[in-house]
Structure formats: C-alpha cells, structure tokens
N, C-alpha and C positions, 0 to 999 in steps of 0.2 A: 440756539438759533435754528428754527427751521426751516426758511426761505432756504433755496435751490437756485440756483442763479445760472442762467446759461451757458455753456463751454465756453470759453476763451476762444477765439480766432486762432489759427495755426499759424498764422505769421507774424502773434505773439511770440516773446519768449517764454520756455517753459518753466511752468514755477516748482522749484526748489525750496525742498522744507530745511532750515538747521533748529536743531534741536540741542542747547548747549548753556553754557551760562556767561553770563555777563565779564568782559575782562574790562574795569576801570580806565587803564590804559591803553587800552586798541590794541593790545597789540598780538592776543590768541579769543578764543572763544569764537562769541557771535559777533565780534567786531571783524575778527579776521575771516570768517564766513562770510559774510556779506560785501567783503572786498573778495574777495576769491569768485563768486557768485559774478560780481560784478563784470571781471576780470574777463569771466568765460563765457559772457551773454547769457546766461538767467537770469530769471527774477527772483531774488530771494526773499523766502515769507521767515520769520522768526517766532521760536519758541522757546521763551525762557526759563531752565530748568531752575536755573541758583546765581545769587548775584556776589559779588566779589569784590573784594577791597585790596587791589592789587597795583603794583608799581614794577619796575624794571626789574627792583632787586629781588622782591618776595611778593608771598601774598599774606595780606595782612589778617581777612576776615572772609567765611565764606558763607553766606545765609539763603538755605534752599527756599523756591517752591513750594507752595504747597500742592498735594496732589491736586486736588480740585483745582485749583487756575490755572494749572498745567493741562490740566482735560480741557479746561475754559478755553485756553488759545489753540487749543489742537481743532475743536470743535468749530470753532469761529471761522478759522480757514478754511478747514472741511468745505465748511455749508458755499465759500465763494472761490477759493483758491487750491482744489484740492493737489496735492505734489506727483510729478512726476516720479521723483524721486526725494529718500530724505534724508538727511546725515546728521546722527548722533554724536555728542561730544559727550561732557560732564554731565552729571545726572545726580541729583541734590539728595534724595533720600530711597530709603527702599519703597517705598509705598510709590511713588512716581514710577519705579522702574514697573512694578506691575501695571498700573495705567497705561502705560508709553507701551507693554506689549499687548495689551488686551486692543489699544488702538493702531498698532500695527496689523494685527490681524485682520482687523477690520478696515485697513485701507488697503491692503494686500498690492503695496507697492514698491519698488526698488529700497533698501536700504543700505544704506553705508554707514557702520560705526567704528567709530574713536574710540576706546575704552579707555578716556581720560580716568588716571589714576593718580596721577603726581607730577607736581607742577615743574618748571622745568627749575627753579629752586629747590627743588628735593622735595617740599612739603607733600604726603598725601594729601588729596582730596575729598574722596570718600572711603566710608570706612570698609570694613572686610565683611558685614551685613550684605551692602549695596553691592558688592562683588559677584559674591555668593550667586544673590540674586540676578545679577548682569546674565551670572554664566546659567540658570536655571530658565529664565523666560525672553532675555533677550536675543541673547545669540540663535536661538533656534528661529526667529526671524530676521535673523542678517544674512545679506546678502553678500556684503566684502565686508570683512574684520579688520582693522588698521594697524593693530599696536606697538609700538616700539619693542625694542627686546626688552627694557625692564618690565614694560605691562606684558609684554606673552609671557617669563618670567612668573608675574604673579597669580596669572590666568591659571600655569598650568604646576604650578608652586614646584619650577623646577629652575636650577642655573641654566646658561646657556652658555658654553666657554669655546664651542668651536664649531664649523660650516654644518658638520652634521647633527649637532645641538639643536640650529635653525629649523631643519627639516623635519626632525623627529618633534619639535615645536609645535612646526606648519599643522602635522596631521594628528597628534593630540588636542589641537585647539578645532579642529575640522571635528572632530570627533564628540566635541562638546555641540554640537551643533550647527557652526556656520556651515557658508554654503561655501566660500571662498575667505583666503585671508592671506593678508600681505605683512611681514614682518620687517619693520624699516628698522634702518641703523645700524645693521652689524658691521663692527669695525675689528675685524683681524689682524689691523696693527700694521698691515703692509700701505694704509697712505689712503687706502679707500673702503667707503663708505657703500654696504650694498643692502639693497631688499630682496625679500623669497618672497615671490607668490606661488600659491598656490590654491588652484582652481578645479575645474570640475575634469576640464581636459589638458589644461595645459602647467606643465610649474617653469618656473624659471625665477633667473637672479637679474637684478638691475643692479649695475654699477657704475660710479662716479669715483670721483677724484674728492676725496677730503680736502675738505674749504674753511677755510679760517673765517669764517662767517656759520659756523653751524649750529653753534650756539643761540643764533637769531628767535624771537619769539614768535609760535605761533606758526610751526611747520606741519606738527604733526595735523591743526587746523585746515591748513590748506592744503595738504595733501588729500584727506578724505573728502572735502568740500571739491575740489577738481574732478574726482571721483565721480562723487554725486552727481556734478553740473555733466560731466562727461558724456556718464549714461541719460540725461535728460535727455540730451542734443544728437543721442542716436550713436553714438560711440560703442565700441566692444567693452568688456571689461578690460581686457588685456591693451587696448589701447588708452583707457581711462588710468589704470595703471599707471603706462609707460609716460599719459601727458603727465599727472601728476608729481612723478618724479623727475621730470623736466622742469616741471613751474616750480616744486620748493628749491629746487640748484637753482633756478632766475631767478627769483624774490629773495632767495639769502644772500646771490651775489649781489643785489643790490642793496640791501638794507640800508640803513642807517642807524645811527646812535642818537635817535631820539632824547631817548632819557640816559641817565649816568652809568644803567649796567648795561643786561642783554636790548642788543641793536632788534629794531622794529623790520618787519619785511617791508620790500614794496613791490606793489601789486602791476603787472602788468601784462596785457590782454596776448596768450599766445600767438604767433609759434617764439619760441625760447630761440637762440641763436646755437650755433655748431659746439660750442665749450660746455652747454648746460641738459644739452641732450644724453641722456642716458643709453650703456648698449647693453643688449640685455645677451645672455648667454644660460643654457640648460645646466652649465656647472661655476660654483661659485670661484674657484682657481682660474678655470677659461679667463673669467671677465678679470682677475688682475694680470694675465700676461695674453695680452691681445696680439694676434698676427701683425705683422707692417707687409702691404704689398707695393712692387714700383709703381711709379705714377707711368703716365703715356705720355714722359716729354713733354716740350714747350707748346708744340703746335695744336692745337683745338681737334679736339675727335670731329668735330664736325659733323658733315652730312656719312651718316650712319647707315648702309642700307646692310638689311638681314635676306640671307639668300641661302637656299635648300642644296645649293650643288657650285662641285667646280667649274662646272660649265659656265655658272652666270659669272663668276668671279672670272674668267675668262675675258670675258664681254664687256664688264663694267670694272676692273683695275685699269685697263688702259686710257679710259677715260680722266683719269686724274683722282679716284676715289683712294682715300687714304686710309681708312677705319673701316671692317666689315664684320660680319657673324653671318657663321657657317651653320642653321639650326638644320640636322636630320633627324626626322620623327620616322623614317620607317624600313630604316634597309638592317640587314642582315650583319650579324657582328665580320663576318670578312668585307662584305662590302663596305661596310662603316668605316671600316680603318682605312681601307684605300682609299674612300672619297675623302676621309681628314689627310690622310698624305697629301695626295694630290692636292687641295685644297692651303694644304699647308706652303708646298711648296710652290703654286704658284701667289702666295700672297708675298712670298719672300722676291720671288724675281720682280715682283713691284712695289717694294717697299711697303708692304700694307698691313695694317695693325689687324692682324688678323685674330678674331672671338672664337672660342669652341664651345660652342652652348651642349651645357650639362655634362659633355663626355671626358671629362676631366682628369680622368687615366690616361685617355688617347691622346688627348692633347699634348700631355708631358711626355707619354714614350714619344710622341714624332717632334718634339720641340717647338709648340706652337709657341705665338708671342699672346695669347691669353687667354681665358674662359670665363665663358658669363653664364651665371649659375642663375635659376629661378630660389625662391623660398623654399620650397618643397625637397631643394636640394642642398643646403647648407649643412640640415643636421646630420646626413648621408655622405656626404664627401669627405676628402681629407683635406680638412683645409690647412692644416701643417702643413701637408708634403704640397700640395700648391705652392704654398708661401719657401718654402725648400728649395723647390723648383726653379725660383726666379721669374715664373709665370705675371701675369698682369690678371687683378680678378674683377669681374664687374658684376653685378648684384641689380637683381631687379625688386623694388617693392612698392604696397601695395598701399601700406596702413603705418597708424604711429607702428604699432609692434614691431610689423616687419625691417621699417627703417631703423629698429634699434638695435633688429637683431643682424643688421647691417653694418651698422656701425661698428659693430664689434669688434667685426673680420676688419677693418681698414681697407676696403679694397680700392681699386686703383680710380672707380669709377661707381656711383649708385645710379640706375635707372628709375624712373617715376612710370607710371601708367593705368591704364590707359589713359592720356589724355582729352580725348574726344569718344566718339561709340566709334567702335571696331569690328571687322568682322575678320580678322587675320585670325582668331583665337578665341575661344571661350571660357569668359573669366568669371570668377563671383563677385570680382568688384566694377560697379561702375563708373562710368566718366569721373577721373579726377577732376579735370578742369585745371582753370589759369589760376585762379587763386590758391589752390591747396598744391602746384608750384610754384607761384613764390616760396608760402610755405618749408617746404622742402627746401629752397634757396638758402632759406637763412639757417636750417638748421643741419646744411651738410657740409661740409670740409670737401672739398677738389670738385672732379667736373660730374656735370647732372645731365644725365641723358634724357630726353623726353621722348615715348613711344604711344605709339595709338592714335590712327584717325589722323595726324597730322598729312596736312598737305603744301603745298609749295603755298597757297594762297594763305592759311593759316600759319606758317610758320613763323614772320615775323612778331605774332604778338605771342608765339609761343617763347622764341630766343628772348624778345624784352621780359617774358614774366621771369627769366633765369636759367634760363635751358643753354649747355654749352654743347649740347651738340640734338641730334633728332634721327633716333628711328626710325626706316623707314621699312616697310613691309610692301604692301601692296599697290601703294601710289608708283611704285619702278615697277614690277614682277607682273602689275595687272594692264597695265601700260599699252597701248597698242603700240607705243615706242618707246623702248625699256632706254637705251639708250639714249637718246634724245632727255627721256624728262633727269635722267640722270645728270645730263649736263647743267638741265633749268635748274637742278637741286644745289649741285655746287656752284652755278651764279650766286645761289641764292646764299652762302656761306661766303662769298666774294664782296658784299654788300658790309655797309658798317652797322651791321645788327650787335657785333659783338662788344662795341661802344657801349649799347646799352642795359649788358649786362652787369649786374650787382655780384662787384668782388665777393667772393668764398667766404659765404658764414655772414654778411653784412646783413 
C-alpha cells in the first residue's frame, strides 16, 4: 500500500500496535490486548503472528504466520495507522522474527515485549530456533522486556531460586540487548508475589499480596499491553510499570470462571482501588515487611496551612487551626533546631498536629507529633527509626511511581499535588487537577491532602473530588490578612463538604 493518509487529530486516541497471536478463547493473546487497550483509552490496531486452538485447560494446536502476511498487516497500518507505541507477544516462526525487527527499525518506535514462551499449561510455544533469534534481533530493539521468571529463566538458561537470582537476571538479560526489563512473578514463599524492574536509571521491586486468583489467564497479556497503552498516553516508564502491575491485581481480582479451568480476567478502565495498588520498594525484603505509622486520630486534618516560622504558628494556633507544617529551607543547623523546638513546643500548648518537613532527626530528638517528607527524601531517611519513634509520617506525591513508592512506608497521611499552577515552589510536575484526585481517592487507604494553587473559592470542588484535608501555602502567608483568611479557611472545613467525600479506597 502506498497511499500516506493524513495524521490523526490529537484528540484522537493513540493508536497501539499488539503484535501477538490469536487465543480461541479470549482469554490471553490479541483478545486480551485489545481489552486491555480498550481499558486504558487507545486504539488498538492488530497483528496476527499465529493462530491457536485453545481452551481454559490447554492448547490444542498452534499454526503460524507466514512471514509475508505478517509484513502484509504491519505495512497496511504503517501506510494509515502508524503506532505510537507496540507490544509484542507470541511470535509463530523464525523467519517472522526477522521481519518484525527489520520493521521495527524502521518504525523506530516505543516497544514493549512479551517473550511468550509457554503457555500457562505448561506447553512451549515456540521452539529454541525462535528463541535464539528473539534474543539476537529482537531484544536489541526493545524498549521494556516483560517475562516471567520461567521466560527470564530460558532467556538467560539459568534457575532463579532467590531475590538475588532476580537481579543478576535483570542485568544479564540487559546485557543481551534491551533497554529496560521487568521480571514479574517472584514468589519467595513469604505470601507475596513481586516484580524487579530494571531501567536506565532507576531499578526497583513492586510488591503485592499473593491472590488466589493468579492463575487467571492472560496476565502476562495485560501487563505488557498496559505498558504499551501507558507510554502512548504520555506516561513514564516507571509509571507504566507501576499502572500495570495495578491492572493485573484488578483484572485477576476480578475474573471469573468463564470456562471449566483457568478463570478469564475482566477488564476494567483504571484507577484500581487501594487493595490492588502495588508499593514499590529499592529492596525486595523492604516490600515484604512494610512500616505501620499512627494514624492522626478521628478528627479530620483539615484546613492545613504550611508556615516557615514559629512566629506564624504563634498567630495562627490561636485561631482554632489544628494541623500545620513547619517547612525551613534556609537557616543554619543551630538556628534550625531552635526554631523546630520552639516550633514544636508551641504547637503542643495548642494541641496542634504539628509536621516537620524533611528534618526528621530533629523532629524525633525534640518529640514532634510528625514529619512530612518529600520523594527525594524517602530513600535518604530512616524510615525505621521514624516508625520507632511513634512519629506520624506524611508523604508527598507526584506520579503512579511516587504514590507506590508511598504506599509502601504506610504513612499516616499521602499528599497529592500540585493541584492547580503554583508558584509556592518549583516543580517538574504540572497541575494535577480534579480528576487524577479522584484518582488517588480510590487508590489510597486514610486521609489525602490536597496542595497547590488551592483557594478558599476552589476548595470545595477540591474536598468533593476526595480531598480530606488542603494545603495551604500562600492564599494565608500572601494575605494582606493572614489571620482573617485563616479563619474564612476553617469556616470553610465548618461547612458539610465532608459529606461528600468518598469513604477510603471507594
């Protein structure tokens, strides 16, 4: 075909190549592609490597491809549909694998592959030729690598029998070419199920709770396909990642038993709810014994304001303010600890939940009641001896990633932001907005603070999108009446906004 057909509009969805072969019964392959696609708003175009005569229990028969109709369909889209991104699955013979890279090169666009090797029956799929060849022309143009530990296993024709097995895995299969790769499935026998990525800059473990549903067909499908859609729609890898392993804990919690053996996924359009959300941790031990932090009591953090000195908390406890953060960006280590004393003790003559942002030494020698850590300071602190301490921790993030690697810690409280444009701060990320807190609504367990840009006039459709309490920066501190708007702020928490908040994780 060689008509050239105009761009697409941008506010189309983006089209999504899978590249995979046919599963009879819907329920792994391009069937499970194209629900996953579905799922995450792309459009998904299909390319048939090999078709299959398959049912719940086994697969019966498997009939590739040939190369040429396989260039046929790739070609076809090219000329009208070309991908943003494309995700490999099964792949019928060797002669297609070479095709499929000589046409990756030549589309020189995101890839995500599957190295479907064997079915979730046990049978291989293809043989130790098409392997070979995977690891010789394919992987040198992948992007993210998927495979379970049995396929990294045969990838790198080695066992994998413990955490460090994994990792020495990661960077031998790195070594054959990819650019990144995720090894799902390791099960250490302690109750859960984790993945290692490993990327250009970052590696980390995602961890979940082993589900009696995980058997379900057509995971490893939808995980690299979430992937793919992920990075279409403008995502990091590491949050493409972290959705992924969100959506196969949803879709296997939900399955069903379709047919008589392995139950069928079902598909449904993100964010996953607070039980299915993975937290990700730099070591794979971290993610099985997680921190527990206290909660802040019954009463609602409420209106939240962040203030530089003891002086304003001076001003504004008396008021009636119950929740604050003490952020110092510029004094001197003696000055510092006196202003967190002082700071500290007068939040205690007025009952007030008092935050020590970042300084989280000081805070435990002078006995704050808690600290709010940015991202950048997680892997740096001790979040042991915090959780030791009896302290209260609260967590700001950004992105999926950051929120998993949130989760992890349990802390007493996550922050979301910026919600609106700011100029309190200069960040890399822009406006959240109302929608991607909901979002965070449904996928966080206790209270969600909302910061950035909020104002007393904007606040209530920030508290109804799920906010249980609100940051406040500059709308008090910039104030020609610091006091004053202070008080219009806890009117504003006085109001039945919190009616319409959606219960924890709903």
């Amino acid at each position: 075909m060689s008509e050239i057909y105009a761009p697409r509009p941008p506010e189309q969805p983006p089209v999504v190549w899978t590249i995979a072969g046919s599963d009879s019964c819907g329920g792994a392959g391009i069937q499970a592609d194209l629900k996953t696609f579905t799922a995450m708003g792309v459009h998904g175009c299909t390319v048939i490597s090999a078709l299959t005569a398959q049912n719940t229990f086994a697969v019966e028969k498997i009939e590739s491809v040939s190369a040429d109709m396989l260039l046929a369909q790739m070609n076809a889209l090219q000329a009208d549909m070309p991908p943003r991104a494309v995700k490999i699955g099964m792949l019928g013979d060797a002669e297609s694998v070479k095709v499929l890279a000589a046409k990756l090169a030549e589309l020189k666009t995101y890839v995500v592959c599957d190295p479907v090797m064997i079915a979730s029956s046990g049978r291989a799929l293809i043989g130790e030729d098409v392997v070979a060849l995977m690891k010789e022309y394919l992987l040198p143009q992948t992007d993210l690598l998927t495979p379970n530990v049995r396929e990294a296993e045969v990838l790198i024709d080695q066992r994998i029998t413990n955490d460090n097995d994994v990792i020495s895995a990661a960077k031998d299969i790195l070594a054959l070419g990819a650019k990144a790769v995720v090894i799902k499935g390791w099960n250490s026998g302690n109750g859960f199920v984790q993945d290692y990525y490993h990327g250009a800059t970052q590696q980390f473990w995602l961890t979940s709770p082993q589900r009696k549903n995980a058997d379900a067909r057509g995971t490893g499908c939808c995980f690299a396909s979430v992937c793919a859609a992920a990075h279409a729609l403008g995502y990091s890898q590491e949050d493409a990642v972290v959705m992924a392993k969100a959506a196969v804990n949803q879709f296997s919690r939900l399955s069903q038993p379709i047919g008589r053996a392995a139950p069928i996924l079902t598909y449904q359009p993100l964010p996953c709810t607070a039980e299915d959300f993975p937290w990700l941790t730099s070591d794979a031990a971290m993610g099985r014994a997680r921190p527990q932090f206290p909660d802040c009591g019954d009463t609602p953090l409420g209106f939240y304001p962040l203030v530089d000195s003891a002086d304003w908390l001076r001003r504004l406890l008396p008021l009636g303010v119950t929740t604050a953060q003490l952020r110092i960006k510029d004094k001197t280590s003696a000055e510092l600890e006196n202003e967190i004393r002082t700071a500290i003790e007068v939040g205690r003559q007025y009952n007030c939940r008092l935050f020590i942002n970042d300084h989280w030494e000081l805070a435990i020698k002078n006995g704050a009641y808690g600290v709010h850590l940015g991202q950048e300071d997680i892997e740096t602190a001790d979040i042991a001896a915090i959780a030791r301490s009896g302290l209260r921790l609260g967590l700001s993030t950004h992105c999926y990633a950051e929120l998993a690697r949130a989760v992890a810690c349990q802390p007493s409280y996550h922050a979301l932001g910026p919600i609106f444009p700011t100029s309190s701060k200069v960040l890399k990320f822009g406006p959240q907005g109302l929608e991607i807190l909901r979002h965070w609504r449904r996928m966080v367990d206790g209270p969600l603070v909302a910061i950035g840009g909020i104002t007393i006039e904007t606040a209530p459709r920030v508290l109804a999108a799920g906010a249980n309490s609100i940051a406040v920066i500059s709308d008090v501190s910039q104030n020609a009446d610091p006091e004053a708007r202070a008080c219009e702020w806890l009117e504003v928490f006085k109001e039945d906004y919190q009616s319409k908040i959606p219960k924890f994780g709903s």
